[in-house]
NUTOR-957864 format. One record per residue: x negated, y negated, z negated of N, C-alpha, C in turn; residue in three letters. Coordinates in pm, 1 decimal. Layout:
NUTOR-957864
<<X; Y; Z>; <X; Y; Z>; <X; Y; Z>; ALA>
...
END
This chain:
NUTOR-957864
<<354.6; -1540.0; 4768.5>; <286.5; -1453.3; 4673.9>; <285.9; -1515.0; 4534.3>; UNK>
<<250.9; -1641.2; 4550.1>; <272.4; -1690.5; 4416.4>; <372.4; -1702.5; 4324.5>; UNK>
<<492.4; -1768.0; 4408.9>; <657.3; -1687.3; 4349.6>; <642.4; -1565.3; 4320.8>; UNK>
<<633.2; -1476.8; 4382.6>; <606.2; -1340.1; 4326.5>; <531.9; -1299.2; 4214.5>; UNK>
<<488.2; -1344.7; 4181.1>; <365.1; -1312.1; 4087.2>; <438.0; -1376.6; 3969.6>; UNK>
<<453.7; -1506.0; 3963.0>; <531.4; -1609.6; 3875.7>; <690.3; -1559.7; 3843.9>; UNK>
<<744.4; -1511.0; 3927.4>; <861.6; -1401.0; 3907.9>; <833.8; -1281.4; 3833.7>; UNK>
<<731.0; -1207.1; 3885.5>; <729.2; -1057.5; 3777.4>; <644.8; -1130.9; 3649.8>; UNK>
<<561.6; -1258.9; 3657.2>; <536.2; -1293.8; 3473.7>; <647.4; -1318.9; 3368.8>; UNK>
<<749.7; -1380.6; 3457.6>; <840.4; -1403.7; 3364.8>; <907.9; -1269.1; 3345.4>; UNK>
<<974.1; -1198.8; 3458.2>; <1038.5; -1132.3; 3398.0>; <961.8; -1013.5; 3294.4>; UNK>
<<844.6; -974.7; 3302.9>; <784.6; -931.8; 3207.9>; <736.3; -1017.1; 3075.1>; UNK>
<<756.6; -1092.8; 3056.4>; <816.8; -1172.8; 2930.4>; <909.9; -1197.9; 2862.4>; UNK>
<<1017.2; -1179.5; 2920.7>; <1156.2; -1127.6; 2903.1>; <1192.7; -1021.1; 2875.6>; UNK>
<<1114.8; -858.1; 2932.0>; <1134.4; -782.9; 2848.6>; <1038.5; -765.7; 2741.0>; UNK>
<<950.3; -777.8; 2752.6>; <866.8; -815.1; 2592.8>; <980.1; -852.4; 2497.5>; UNK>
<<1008.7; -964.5; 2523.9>; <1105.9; -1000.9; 2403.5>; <1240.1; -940.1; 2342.2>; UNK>
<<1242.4; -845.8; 2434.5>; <1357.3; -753.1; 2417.7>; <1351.8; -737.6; 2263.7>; UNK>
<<1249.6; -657.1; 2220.6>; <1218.9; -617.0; 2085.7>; <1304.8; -747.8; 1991.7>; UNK>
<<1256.1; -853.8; 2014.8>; <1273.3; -949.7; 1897.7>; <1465.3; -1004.8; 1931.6>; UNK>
<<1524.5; -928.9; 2065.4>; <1663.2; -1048.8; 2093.8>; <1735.9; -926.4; 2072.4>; UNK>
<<1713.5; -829.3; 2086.8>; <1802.3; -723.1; 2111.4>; <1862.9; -633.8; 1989.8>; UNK>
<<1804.9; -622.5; 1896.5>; <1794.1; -487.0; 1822.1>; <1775.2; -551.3; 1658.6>; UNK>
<<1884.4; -466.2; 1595.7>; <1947.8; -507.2; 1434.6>; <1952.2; -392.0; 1418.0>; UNK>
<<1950.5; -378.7; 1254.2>; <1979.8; -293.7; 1200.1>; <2080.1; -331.6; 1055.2>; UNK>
<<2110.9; -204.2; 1002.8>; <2192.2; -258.3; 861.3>; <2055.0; -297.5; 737.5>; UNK>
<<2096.0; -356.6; 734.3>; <2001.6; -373.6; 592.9>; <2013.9; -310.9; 452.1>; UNK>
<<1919.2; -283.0; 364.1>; <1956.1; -177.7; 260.5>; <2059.4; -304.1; 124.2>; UNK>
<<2023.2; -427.5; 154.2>; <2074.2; -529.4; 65.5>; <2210.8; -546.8; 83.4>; UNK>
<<2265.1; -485.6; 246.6>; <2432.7; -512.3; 247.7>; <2378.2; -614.0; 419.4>; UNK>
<<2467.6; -635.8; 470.2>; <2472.1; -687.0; 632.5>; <2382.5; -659.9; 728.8>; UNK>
<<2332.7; -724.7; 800.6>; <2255.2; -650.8; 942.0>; <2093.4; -754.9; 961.5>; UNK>
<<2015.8; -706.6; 931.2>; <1861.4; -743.1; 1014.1>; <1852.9; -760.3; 1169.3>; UNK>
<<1856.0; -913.8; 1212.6>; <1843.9; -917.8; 1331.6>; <1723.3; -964.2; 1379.0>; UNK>
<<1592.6; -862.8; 1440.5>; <1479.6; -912.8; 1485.4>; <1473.9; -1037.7; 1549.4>; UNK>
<<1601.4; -1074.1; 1609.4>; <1576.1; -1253.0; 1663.3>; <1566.8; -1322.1; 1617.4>; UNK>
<<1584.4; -1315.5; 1467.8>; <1601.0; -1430.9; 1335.1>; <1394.2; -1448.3; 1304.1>; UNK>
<<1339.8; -1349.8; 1372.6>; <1186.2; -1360.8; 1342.6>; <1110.6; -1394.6; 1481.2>; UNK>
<<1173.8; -1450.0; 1558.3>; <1123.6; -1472.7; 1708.5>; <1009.5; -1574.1; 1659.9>; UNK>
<<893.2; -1541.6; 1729.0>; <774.1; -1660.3; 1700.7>; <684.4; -1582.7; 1585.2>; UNK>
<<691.8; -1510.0; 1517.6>; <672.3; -1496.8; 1409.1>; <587.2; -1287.4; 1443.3>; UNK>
<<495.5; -1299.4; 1372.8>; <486.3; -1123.7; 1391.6>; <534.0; -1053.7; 1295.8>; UNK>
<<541.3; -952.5; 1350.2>; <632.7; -859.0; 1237.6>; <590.9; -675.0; 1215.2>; UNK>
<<522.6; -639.5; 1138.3>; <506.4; -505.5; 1112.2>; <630.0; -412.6; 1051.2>; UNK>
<<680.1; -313.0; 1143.4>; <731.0; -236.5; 1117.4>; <707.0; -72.4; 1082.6>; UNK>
<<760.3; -75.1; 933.4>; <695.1; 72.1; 925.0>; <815.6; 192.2; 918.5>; UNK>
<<838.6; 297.7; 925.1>; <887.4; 397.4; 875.3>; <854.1; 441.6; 788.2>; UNK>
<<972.2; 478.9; 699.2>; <908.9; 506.3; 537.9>; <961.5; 631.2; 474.1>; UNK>
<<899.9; 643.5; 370.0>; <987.3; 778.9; 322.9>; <898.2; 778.1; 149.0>; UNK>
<<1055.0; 805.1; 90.7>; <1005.0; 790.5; -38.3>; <929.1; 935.9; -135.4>; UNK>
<<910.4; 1048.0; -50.3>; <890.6; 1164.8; -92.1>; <738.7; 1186.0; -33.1>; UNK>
<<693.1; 1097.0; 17.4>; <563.9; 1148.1; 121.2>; <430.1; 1126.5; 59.1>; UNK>
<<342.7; 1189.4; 58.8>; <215.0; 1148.3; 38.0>; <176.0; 1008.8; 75.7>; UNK>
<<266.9; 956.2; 178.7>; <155.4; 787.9; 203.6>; <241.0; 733.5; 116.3>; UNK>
<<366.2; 758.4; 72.1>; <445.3; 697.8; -70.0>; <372.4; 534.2; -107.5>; UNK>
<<258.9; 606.1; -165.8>; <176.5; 491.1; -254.5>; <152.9; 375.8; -135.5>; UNK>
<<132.5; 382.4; -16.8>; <136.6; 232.8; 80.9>; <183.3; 142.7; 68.0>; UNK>
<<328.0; 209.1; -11.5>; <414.7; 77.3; -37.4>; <375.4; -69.6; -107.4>; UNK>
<<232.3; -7.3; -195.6>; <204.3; -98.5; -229.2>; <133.4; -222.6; -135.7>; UNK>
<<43.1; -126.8; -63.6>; <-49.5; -209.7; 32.4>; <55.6; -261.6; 152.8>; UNK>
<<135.6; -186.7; 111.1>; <259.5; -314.0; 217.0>; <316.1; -448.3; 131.8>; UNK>
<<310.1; -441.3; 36.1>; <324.8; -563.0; -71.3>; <217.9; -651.8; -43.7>; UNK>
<<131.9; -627.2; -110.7>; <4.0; -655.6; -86.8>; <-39.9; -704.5; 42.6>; UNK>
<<-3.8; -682.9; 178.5>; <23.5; -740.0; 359.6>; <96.8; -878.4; 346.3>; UNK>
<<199.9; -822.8; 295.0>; <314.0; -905.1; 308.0>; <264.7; -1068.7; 218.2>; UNK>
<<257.9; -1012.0; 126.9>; <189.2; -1091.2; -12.6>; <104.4; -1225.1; 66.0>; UNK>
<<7.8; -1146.4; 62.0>; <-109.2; -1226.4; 199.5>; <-85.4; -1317.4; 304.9>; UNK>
<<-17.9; -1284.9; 373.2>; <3.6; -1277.9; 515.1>; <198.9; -1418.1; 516.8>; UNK>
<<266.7; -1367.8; 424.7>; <400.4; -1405.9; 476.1>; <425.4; -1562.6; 493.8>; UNK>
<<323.4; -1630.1; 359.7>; <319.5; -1783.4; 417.1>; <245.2; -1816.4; 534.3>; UNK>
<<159.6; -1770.0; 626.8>; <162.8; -1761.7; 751.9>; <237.7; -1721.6; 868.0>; UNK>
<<344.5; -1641.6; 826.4>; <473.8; -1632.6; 921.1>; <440.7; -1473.2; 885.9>; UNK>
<<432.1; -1378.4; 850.0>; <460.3; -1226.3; 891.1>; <542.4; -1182.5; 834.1>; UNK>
<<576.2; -1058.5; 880.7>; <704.7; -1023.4; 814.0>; <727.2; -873.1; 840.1>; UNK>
<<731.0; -776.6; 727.3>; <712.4; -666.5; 694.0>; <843.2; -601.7; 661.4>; UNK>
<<838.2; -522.8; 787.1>; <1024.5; -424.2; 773.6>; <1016.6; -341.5; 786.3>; UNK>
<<1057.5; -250.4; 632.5>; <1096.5; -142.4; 648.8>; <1201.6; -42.8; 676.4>; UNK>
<<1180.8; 89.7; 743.3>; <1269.3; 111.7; 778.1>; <1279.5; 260.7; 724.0>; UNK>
<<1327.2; 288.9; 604.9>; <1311.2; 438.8; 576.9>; <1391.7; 547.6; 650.4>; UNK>
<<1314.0; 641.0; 651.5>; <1414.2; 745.5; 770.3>; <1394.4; 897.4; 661.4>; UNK>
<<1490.4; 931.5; 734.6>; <1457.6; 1122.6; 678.2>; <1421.8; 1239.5; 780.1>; UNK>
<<1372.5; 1179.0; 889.1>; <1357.0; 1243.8; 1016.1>; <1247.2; 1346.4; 989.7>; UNK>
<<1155.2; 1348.2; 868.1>; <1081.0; 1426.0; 863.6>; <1089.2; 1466.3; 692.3>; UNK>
<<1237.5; 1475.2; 638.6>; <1282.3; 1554.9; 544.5>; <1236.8; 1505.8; 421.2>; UNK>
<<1166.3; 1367.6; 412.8>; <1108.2; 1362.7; 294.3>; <1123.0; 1203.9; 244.6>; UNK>
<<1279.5; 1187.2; 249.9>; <1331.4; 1031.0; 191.5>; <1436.7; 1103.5; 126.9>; UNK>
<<1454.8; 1003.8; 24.5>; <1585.2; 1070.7; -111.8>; <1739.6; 1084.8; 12.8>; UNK>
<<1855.0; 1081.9; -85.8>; <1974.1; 1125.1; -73.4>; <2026.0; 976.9; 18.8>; UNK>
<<2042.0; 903.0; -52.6>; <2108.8; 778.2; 0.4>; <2032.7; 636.2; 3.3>; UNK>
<<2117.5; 545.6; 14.0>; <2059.9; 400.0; 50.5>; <2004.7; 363.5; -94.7>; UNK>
<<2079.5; 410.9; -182.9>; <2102.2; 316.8; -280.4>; <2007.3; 387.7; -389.5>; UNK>
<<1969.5; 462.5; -347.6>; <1890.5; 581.3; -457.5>; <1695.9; 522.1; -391.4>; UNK>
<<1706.3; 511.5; -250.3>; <1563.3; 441.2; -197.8>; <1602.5; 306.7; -235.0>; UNK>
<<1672.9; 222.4; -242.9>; <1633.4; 120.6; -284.6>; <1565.7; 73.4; -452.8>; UNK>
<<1656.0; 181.9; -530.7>; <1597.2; 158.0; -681.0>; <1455.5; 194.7; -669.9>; UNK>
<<1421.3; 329.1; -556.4>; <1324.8; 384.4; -599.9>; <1202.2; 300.6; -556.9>; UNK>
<<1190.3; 228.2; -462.1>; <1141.2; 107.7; -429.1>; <1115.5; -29.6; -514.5>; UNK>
<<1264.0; -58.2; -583.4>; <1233.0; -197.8; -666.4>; <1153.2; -126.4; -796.6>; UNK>
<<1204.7; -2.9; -854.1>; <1157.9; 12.8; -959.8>; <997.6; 57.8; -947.4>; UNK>
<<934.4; 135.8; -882.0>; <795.7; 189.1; -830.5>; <711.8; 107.8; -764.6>; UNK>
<<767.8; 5.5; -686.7>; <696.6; -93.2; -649.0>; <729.7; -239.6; -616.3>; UNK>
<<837.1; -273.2; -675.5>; <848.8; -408.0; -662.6>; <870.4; -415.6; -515.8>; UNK>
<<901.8; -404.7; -423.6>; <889.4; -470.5; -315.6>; <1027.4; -584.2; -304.4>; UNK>
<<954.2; -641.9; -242.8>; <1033.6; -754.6; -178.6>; <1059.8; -813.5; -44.1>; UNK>
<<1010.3; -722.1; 26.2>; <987.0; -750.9; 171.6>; <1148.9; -688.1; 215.1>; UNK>
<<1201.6; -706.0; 334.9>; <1280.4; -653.7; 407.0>; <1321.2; -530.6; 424.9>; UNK>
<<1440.9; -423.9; 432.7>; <1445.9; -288.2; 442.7>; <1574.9; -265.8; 473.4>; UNK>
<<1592.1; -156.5; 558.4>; <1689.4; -111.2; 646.4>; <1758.6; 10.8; 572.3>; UNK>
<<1867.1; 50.3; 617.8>; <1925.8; 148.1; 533.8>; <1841.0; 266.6; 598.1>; UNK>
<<1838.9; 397.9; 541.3>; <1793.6; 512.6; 612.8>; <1864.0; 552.8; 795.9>; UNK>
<<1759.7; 543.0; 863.9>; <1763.5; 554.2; 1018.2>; <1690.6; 632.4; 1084.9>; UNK>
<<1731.1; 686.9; 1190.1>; <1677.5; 803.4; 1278.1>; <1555.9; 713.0; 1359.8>; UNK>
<<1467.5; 817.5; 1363.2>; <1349.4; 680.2; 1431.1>; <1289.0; 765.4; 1564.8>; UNK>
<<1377.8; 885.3; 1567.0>; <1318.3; 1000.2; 1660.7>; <1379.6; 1088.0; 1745.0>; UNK>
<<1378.3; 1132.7; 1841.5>; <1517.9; 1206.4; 1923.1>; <1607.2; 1118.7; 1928.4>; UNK>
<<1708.0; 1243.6; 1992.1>; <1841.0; 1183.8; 2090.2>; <1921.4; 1056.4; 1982.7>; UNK>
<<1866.7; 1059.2; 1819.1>; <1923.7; 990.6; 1741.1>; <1886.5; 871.2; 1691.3>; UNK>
<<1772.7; 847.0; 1776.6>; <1666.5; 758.1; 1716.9>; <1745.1; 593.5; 1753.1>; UNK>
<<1707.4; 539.0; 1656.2>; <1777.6; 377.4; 1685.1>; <1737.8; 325.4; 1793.2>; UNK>
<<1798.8; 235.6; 1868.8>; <1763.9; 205.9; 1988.1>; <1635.9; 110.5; 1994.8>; UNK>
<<1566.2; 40.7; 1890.9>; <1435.7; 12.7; 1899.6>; <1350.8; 77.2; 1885.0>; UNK>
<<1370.5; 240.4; 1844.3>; <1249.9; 311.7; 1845.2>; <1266.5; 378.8; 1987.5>; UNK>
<<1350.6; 386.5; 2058.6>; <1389.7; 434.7; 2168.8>; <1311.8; 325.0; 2290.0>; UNK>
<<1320.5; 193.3; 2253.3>; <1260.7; 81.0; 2314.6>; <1091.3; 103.6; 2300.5>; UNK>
<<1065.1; 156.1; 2176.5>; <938.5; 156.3; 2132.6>; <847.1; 220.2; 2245.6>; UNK>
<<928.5; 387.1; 2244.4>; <846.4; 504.8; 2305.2>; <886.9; 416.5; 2479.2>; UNK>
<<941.2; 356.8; 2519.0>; <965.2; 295.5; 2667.6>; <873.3; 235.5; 2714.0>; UNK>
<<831.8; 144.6; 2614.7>; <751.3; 12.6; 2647.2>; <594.0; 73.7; 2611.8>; UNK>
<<565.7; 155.1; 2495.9>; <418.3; 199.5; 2498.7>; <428.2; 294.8; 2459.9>; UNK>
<<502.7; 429.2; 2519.9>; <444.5; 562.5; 2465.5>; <438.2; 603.7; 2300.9>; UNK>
<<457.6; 497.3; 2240.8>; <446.3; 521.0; 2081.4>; <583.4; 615.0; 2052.4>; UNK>
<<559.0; 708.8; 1981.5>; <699.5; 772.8; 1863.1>; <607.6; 801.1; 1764.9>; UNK>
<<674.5; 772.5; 1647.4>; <648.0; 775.0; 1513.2>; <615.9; 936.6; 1482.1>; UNK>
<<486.0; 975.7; 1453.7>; <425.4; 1112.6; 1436.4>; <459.3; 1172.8; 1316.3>; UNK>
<<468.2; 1066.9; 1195.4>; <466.7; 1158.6; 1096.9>; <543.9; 991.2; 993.3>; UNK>
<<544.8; 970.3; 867.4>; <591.0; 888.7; 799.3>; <481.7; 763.2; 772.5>; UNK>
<<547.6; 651.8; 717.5>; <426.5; 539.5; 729.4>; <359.1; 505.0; 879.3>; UNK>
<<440.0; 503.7; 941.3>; <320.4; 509.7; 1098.5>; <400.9; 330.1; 1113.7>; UNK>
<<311.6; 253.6; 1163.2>; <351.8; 79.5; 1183.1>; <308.1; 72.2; 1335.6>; UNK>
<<377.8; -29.1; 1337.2>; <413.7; -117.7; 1499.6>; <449.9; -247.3; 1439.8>; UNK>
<<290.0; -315.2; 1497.8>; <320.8; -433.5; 1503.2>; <392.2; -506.5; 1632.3>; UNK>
<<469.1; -620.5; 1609.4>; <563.0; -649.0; 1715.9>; <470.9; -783.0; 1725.2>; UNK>
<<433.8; -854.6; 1803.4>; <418.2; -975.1; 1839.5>; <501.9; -1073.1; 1846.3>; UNK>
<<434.4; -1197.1; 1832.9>; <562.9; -1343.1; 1804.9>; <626.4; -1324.2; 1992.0>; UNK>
<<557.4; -1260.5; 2050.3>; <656.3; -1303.7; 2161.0>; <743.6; -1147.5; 2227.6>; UNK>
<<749.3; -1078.4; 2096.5>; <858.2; -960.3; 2097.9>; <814.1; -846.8; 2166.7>; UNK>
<<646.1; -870.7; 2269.6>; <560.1; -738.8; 2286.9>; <516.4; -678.2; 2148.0>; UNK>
<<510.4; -541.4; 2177.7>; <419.8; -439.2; 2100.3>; <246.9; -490.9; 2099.6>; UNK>
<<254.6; -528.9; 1989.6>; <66.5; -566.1; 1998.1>; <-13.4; -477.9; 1925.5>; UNK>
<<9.5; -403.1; 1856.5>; <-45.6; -272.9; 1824.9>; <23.4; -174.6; 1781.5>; UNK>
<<-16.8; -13.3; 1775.5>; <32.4; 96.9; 1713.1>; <-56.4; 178.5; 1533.4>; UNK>
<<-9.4; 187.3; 1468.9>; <-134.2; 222.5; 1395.0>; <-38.5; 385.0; 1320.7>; UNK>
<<-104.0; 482.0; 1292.4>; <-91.0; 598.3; 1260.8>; <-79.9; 598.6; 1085.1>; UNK>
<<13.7; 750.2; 1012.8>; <0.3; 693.5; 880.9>; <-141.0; 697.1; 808.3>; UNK>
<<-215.5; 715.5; 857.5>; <-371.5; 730.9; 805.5>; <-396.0; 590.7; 760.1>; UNK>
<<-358.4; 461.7; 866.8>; <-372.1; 312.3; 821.9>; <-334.6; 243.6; 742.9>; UNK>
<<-471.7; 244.5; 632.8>; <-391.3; 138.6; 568.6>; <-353.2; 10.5; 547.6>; UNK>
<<-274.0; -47.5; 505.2>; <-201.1; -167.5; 575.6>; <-262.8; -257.2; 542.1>; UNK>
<<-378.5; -275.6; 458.7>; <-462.5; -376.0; 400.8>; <-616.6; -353.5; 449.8>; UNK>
<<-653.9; -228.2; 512.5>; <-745.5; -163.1; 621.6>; <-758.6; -277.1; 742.1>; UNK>
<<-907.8; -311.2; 782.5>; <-953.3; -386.7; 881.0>; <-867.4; -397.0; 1006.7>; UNK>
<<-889.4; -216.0; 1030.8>; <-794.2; -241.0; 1169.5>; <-650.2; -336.6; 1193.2>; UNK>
<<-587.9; -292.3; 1077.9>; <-406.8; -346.4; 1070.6>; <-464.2; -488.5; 1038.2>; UNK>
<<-555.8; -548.5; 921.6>; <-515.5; -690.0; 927.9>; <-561.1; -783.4; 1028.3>; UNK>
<<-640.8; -698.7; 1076.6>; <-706.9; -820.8; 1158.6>; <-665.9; -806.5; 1298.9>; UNK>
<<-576.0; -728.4; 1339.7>; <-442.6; -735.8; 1409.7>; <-349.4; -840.0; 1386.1>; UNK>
<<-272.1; -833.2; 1334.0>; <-219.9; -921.6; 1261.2>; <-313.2; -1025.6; 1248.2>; UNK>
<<-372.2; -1079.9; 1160.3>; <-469.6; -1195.9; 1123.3>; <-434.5; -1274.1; 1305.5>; UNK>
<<-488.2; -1151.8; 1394.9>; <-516.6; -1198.1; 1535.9>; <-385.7; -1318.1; 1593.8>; UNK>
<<-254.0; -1276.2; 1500.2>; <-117.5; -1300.9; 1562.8>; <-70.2; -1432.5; 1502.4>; UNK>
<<-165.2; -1493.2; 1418.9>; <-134.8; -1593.7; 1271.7>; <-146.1; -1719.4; 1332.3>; UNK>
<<-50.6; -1802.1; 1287.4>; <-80.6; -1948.8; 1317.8>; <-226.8; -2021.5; 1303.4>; UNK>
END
């Protein structure tokens, strides 16, 4: 029994980590974001969209990141158009980003985060906890050991009790 038990811990630790060994994306800077390069480390992922009412988050995702990154976190975005309201191309969200808010955190080219098209970590997402991204701005924090450690809706804001002290929870 105890093998047994000690067998399904590991292997349920192993897929936990799926999240952090498995799954890249292109990056909006040019080459590929590989979540394994942040193993150990937590990581909030948001879906974004530059046309949306939570728009302005971007800041309070600066502002997370800001806080938080010399403690290990690490804030990736991932803009999508799945709900019709991110510009034309890569290169048109990225100005609209450096110029409106400075960011400096991490970002993916525009990606499907939903249906039969959805990238295969949001596909991992809805597997492992039921989460799909409802509307724009919605975050998933990933844990240093590549589980889902929380879901938060776009209502949250990223500098809001709930999200930091999630996070905070995940900090060296």
């Amino acid at each position: 029994m105890r093998l047994f038990l000690a067998t399904l811990l590991v292997c349920c630790a192993t897929l936990a980590q799926a999240a952090m060994t498995t799954f890249s994306f292109p990056s909006i800077d040019g080459g590929d974001i590989d979540l394994a390069q942040w193993r150990g480390q937590p990581v909030l992922v948001v879906n974004t969209a530059s046309r949306c009412g939570y728009t302005s988050q971007y800041d309070g995702l600066q502002e997370l990141y800001d806080t938080y990154r010399e403690r290990g976190l690490v804030v990736l975005a991932i803009p999508s158009n799945d709900f019709r309201q991110e510009l034309a191309s890569d290169e048109e969200v990225k100005d609209f980003c450096e110029v409106n808010f400075g960011l400096d955190f991490p970002m993916t080219t525009i990606t499907a985060i939903r249906g039969d098209a959805a990238h295969p970590f949001y596909k991992w997402l809805e597997a492992e906890s039921g989460f799909t991204p409802k509307w724009n701005f919605n975050k998933v924090l990933i844990a240093p050991d590549g589980s889902v450690a929380a879901t938060f809706g776009s209502n949250a804001r990223p500098m809001s009790r709930p999200v930091s002290s999630a996070i905070t929870a995940l900090l060296d």
